[in-house]
Backbone bond lengths (Angstrom), bond angles and torsions (degrees), N, CA, C in turn:
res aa  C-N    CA-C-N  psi(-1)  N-CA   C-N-CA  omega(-1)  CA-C   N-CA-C  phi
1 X - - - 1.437 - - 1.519 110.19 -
2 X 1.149 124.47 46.95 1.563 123.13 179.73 1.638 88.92 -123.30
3 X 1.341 99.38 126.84 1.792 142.49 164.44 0.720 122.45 -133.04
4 X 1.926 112.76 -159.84 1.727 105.13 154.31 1.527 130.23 -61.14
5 X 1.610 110.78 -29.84 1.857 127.17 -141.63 1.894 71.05 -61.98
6 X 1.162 95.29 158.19 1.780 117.88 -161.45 1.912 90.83 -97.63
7 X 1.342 109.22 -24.20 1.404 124.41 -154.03 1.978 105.55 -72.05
8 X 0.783 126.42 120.66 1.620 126.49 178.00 1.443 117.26 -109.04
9 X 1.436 105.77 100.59 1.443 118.57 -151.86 1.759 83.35 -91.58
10 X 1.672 120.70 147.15 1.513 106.62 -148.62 1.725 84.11 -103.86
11 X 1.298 115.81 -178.37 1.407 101.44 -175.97 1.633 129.99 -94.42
12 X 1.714 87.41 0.63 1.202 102.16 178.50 2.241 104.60 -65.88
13 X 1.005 77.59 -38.23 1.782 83.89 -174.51 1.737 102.25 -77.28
14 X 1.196 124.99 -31.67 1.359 116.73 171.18 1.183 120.10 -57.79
15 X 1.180 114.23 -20.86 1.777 126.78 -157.90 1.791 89.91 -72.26
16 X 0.946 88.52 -48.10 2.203 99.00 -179.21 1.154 110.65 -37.60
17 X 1.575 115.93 -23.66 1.556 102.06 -161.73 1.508 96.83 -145.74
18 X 1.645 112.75 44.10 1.397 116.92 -171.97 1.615 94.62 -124.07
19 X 1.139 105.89 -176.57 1.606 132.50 -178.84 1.179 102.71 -91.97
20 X 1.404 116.37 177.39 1.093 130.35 123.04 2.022 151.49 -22.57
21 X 1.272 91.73 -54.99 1.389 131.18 160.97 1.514 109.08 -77.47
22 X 1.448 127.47 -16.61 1.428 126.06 -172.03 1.662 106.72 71.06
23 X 1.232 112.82 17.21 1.796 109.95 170.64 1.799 105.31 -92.90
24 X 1.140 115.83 117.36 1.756 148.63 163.29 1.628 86.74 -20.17
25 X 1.291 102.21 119.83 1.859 104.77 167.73 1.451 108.22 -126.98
26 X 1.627 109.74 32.58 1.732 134.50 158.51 1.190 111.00 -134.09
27 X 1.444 116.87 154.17 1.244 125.93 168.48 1.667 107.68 -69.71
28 X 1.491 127.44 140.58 1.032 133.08 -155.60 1.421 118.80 -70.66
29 X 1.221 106.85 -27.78 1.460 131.28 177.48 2.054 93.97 -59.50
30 X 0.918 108.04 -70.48 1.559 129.78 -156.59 1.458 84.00 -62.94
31 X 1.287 136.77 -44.44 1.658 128.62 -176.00 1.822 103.73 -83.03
32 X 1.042 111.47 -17.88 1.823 112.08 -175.99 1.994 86.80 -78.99
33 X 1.322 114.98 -58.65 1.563 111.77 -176.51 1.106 117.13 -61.15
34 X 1.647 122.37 -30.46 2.265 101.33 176.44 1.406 87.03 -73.31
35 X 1.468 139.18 -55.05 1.741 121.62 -176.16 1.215 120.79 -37.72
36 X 1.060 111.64 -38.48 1.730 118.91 170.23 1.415 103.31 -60.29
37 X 1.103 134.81 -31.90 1.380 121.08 -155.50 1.586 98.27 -107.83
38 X 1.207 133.48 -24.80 1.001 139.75 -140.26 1.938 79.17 -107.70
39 X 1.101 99.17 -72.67 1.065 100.55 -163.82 2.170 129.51 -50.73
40 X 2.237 89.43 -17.66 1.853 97.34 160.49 1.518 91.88 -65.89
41 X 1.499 137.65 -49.67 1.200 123.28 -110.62 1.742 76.54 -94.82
42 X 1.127 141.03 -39.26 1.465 137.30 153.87 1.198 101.65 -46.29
43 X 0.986 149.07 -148.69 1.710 131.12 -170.93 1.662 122.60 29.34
44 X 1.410 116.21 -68.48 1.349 106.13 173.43 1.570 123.69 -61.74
45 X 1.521 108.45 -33.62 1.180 107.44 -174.52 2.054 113.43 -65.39
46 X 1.065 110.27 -30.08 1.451 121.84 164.55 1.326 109.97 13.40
47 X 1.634 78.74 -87.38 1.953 102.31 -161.80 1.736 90.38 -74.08
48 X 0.892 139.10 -40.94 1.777 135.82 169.95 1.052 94.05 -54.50
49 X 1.043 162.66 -73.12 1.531 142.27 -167.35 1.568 115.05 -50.32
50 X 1.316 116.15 -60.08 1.871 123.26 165.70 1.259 111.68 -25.82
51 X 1.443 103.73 -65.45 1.339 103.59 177.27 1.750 125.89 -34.35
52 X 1.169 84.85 -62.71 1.628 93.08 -172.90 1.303 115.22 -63.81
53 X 1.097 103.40 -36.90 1.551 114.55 163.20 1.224 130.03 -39.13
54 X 1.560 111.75 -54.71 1.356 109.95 161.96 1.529 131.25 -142.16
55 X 1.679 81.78 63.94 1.303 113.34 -172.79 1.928 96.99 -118.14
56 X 1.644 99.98 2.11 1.475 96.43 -170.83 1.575 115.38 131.96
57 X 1.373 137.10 -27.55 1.222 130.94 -166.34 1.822 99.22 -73.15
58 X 0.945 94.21 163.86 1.493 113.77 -161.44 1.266 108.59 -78.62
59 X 1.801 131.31 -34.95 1.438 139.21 -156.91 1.623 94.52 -178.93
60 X 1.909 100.05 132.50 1.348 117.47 161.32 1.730 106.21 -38.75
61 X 1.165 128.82 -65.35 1.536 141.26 -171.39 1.505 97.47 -57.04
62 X 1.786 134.67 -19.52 1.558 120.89 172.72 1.531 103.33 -78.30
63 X 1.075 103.81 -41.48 1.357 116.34 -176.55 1.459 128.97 -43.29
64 X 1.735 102.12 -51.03 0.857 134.03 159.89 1.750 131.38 -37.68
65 X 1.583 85.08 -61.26 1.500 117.70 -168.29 2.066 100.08 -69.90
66 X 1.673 111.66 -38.15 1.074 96.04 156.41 1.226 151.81 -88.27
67 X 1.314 114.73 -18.79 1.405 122.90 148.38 1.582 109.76 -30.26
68 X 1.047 101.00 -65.94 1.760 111.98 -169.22 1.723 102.70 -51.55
69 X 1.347 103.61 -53.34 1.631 96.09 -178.08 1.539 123.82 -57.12
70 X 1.682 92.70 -25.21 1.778 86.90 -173.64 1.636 107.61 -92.91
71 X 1.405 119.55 -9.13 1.570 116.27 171.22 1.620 106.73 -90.01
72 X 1.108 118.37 19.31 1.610 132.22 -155.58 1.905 92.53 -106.87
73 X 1.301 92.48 -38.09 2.085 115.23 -168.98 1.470 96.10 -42.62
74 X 1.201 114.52 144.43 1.606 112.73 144.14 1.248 113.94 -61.89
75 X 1.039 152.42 20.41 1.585 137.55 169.19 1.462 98.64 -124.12
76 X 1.243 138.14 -14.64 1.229 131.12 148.39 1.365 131.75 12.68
77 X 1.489 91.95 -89.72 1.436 109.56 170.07 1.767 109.75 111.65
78 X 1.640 99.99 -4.61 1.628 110.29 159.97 1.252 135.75 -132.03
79 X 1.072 95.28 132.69 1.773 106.69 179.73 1.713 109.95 -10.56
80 X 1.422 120.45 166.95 1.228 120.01 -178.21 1.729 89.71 -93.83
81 X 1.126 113.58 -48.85 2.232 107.58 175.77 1.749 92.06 -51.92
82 X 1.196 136.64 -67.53 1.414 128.06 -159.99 1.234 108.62 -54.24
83 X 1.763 138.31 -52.48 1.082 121.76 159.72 1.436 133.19 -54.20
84 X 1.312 131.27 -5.66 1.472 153.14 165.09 1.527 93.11 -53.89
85 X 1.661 101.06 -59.36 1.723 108.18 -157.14 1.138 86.53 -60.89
86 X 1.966 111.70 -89.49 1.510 130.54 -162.64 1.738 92.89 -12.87
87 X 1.175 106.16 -78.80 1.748 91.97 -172.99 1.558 148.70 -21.09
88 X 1.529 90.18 -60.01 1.690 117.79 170.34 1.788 104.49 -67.48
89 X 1.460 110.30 -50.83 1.250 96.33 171.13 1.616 111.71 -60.02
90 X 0.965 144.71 -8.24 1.386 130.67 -142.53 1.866 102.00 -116.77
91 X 1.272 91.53 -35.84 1.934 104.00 149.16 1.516 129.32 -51.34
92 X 1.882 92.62 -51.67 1.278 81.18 175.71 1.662 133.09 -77.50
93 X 1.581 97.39 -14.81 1.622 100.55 161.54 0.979 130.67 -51.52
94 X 2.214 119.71 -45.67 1.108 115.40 163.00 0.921 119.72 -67.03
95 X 1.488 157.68 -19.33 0.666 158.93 -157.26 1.862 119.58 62.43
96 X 1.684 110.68 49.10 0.833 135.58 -156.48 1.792 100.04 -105.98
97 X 1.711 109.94 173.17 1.486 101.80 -165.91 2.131 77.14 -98.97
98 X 1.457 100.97 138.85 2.070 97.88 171.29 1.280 97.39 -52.82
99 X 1.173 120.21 144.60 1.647 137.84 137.81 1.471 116.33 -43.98
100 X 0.979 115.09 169.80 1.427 140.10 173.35 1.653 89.97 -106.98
101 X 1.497 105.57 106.71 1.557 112.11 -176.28 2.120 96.05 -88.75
102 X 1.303 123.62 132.25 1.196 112.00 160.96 1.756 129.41 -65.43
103 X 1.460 111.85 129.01 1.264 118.24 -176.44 1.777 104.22 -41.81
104 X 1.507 123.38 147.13 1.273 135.98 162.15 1.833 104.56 -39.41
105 X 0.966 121.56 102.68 1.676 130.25 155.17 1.675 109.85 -16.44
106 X 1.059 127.05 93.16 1.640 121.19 146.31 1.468 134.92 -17.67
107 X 1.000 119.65 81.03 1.492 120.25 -167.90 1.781 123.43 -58.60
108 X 0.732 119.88 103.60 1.968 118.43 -176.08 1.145 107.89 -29.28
């Protein structure tokens, strides 16, 4: 992903949309824009996490753990790896310890 775009999508978020081999299975553009998005929506969520935090939730990692469940939803609007990230990134903003995210459910 090196061009002009000024933007340095980190590789942890590339990994989402890589191979095996680490070869891009999106056009680069289309993987630079969910990082874009993913990466406000970690940012906005910030001060929404504080809140809850000490607004009453029990543990940084509940906090955590629900965020994750509700970007987890089908109505979301992100991938089940992008909510993986948004999350982990969203710790490391607070500067929080990551959760133990639960593996994707096995479908019958």
């Amino acid at each position: 992903m090196h061009d002009d775009n000024q933007i340095l999508v980190p590789p942890s978020f590339i990994a989402l949309f890589s191979d095996a081999r680490a070869r891009l299975m999106a056009p680069a553009d289309e993987v630079r824009a969910r990082y874009e998005l993913c990466e406000d929506l970690a940012c906005h969520l910030v001060e929404q996490a504080q809140l809850l935090y000490h607004g009453g939730a029990r543990s940084e990692e509940g906090v955590l753990l629900g965020i994750h469940a509700g970007l987890s939803g089908p109505d979301a609007g992100v991938s089940e790896g992008e909510a993986r990230w948004i999350t982990l990134r969203l710790a490391e903003l607070l500067d929080w310890r990551s959760p133990e995210l639960p593996l994707r459910p096995v479908q019958p």
